[in-house]
N, C-alpha and C positions, 0 to 999 in steps of 0.2 A: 617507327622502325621500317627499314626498307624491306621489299617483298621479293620474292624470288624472282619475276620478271625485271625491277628493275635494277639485280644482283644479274642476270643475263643480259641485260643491256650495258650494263658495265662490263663485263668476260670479255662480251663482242666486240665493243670500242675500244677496250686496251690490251687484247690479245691474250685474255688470262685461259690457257688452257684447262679443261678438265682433270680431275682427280690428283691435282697435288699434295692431297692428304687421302690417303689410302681407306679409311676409313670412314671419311668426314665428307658428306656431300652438303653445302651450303644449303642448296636449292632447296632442296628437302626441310632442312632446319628450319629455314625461313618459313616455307610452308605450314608447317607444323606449328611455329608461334605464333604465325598469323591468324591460324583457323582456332589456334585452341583460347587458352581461359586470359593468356597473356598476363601471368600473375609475375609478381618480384622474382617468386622462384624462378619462372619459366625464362625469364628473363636472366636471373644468373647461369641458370644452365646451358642458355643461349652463348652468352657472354665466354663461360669458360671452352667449350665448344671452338669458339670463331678463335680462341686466342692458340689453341692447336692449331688449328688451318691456320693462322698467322704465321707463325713458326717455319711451317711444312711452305709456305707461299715464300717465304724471305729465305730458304735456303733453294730456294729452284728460281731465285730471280726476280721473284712477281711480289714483293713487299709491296708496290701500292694497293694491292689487293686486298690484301688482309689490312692494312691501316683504312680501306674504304670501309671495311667491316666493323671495325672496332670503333671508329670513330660513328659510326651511325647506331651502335648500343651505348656507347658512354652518352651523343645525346639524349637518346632516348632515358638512360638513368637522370641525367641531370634535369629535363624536362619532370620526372616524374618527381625528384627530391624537390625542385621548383614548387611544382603543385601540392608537395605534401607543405611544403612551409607557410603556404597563404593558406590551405584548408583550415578554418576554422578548430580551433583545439576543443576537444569533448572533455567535460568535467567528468573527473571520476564519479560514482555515483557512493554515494554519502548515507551510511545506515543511519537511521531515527535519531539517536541518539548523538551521533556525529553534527549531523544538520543543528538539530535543537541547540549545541554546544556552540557552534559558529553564529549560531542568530542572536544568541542570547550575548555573548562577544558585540556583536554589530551592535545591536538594543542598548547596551550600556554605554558602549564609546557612542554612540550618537546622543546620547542623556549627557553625558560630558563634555561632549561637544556645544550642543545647545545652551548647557550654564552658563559653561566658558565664554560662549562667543556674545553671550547677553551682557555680563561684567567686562568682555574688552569695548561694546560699542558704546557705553556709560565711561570706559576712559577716554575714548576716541572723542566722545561729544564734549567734555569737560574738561581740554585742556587745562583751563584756569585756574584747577583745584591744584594744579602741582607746580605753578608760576611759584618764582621765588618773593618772599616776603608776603606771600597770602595771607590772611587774617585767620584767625581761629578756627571760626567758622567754617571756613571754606577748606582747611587743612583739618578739621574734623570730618569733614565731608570725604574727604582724602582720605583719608587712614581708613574711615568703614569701608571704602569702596575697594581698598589693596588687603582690606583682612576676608574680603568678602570673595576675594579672587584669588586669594593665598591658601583659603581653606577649600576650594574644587582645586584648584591644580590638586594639592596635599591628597583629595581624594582620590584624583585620577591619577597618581602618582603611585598611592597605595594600593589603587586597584591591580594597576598595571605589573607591579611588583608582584601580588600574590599570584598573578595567571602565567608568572612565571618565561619564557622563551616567546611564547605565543605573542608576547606584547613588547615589543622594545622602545616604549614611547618615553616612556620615565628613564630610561637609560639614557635618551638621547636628549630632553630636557630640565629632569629634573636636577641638576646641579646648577644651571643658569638662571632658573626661574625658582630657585629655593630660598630666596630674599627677597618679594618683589616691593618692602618697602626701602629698602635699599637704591633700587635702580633706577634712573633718569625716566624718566617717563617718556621719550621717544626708543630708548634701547630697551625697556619693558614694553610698549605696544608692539617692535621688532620682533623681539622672541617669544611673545603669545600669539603672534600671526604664525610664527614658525612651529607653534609647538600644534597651534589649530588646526593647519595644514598636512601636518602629521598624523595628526587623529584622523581626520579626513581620508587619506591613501590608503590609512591602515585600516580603515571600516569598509572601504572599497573593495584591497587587498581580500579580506576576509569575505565578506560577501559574492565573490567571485568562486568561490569555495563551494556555493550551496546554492 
């Protein structure tokens, strides 16, 4: 914010004379923000202030005056809204119970997470098992490994459903991923990466929480 010296080195250079607001001496004001706490408020009362002397300055001729005023508090707001945007965001603080409720969220989807992500790298390494015309064998090997990944989805699905709002994961996968002996084996590895990803953000998401 500019100081009352160099609100008098401006007067001097563009001829703004004294007292065009009858009540309102700049000088002063300035002074008084500069020396005191210099809070938001001090700042708006500042602000509403300079926009009388603006007024009082644009009807006696001298509008660049009062726009040199108001233009060096709107910086000064915008500077500080600047500063408030990068400041780091403080987490609310989170009574016993709350916390324990968000962890215990995290601890599960991360248990889900880890099944899951165990039964997708067993489809990932075994192509072969779902080539067409495979043998018995190998298409038995198939089917335990999609019932064994059909019954954690179904759990994380059902988990996901009882917690209600809190959890939107089965909402956003479980109708695509509720057959997966059904589905080609490159568009089932697609949408358990997508659904794992999901768990992922959303255990983040929550952990940021507490």
């Amino acid at each position: 914010m500019i100081t009352r010296k160099e609100w008098q080195a401006y007067k001097k250079k563009h001829k703004v004379p004294d007292g065009l607001h009858a009540k309102i001496s700049v000088g002063d004001l300035l002074e008084k923000f500069d020396k005191g706490k210099q809070t938001d408020e001090d700042l708006e009362k500042l602000e509403k202030s300079l926009k009388f002397y603006y007024s009082a300055a644009k009807d006696a001729g001298h509008e660049g005056g009062g726009d040199y005023l108001l233009k060096a508090v709107n910086s000064e707001i915008a500077k500080r809204q600047e500063a408030a945007a990068r400041a780091p965001k403080t987490k609310p603080e989170l009574g016993e119970n709350s916390a324990k409720f968000y962890r215990d969220l995290v601890t599960t989807l991360n248990k889900h997470h880890a099944n899951l992500k165990g039964v997708r790298k067993a489809l990932g390494d075994h192509p072969e098992l779902f080539a067409k015309g495979t043998d018995e064998k190998l298409k038995a090997k198939a089917d335990k490994l999609l019932a064994a990944l059909q019954t954690e989805l179904d759990k994380l699905f059902a988990w996901c459903r009882k917690e209600g709002d809190t959890i939107d994961i089965s909402l956003a996968h479980s109708r695509r991923l509720s057959d997966v002996t059904s589905m080609p084996h490159a568009d089932l590895i697609e949408e358990l990466d997508k659904c794992l990803e999901t768990v992922t953000e959303t255990a983040d998401h929550i952990a940021d929480k507490f």
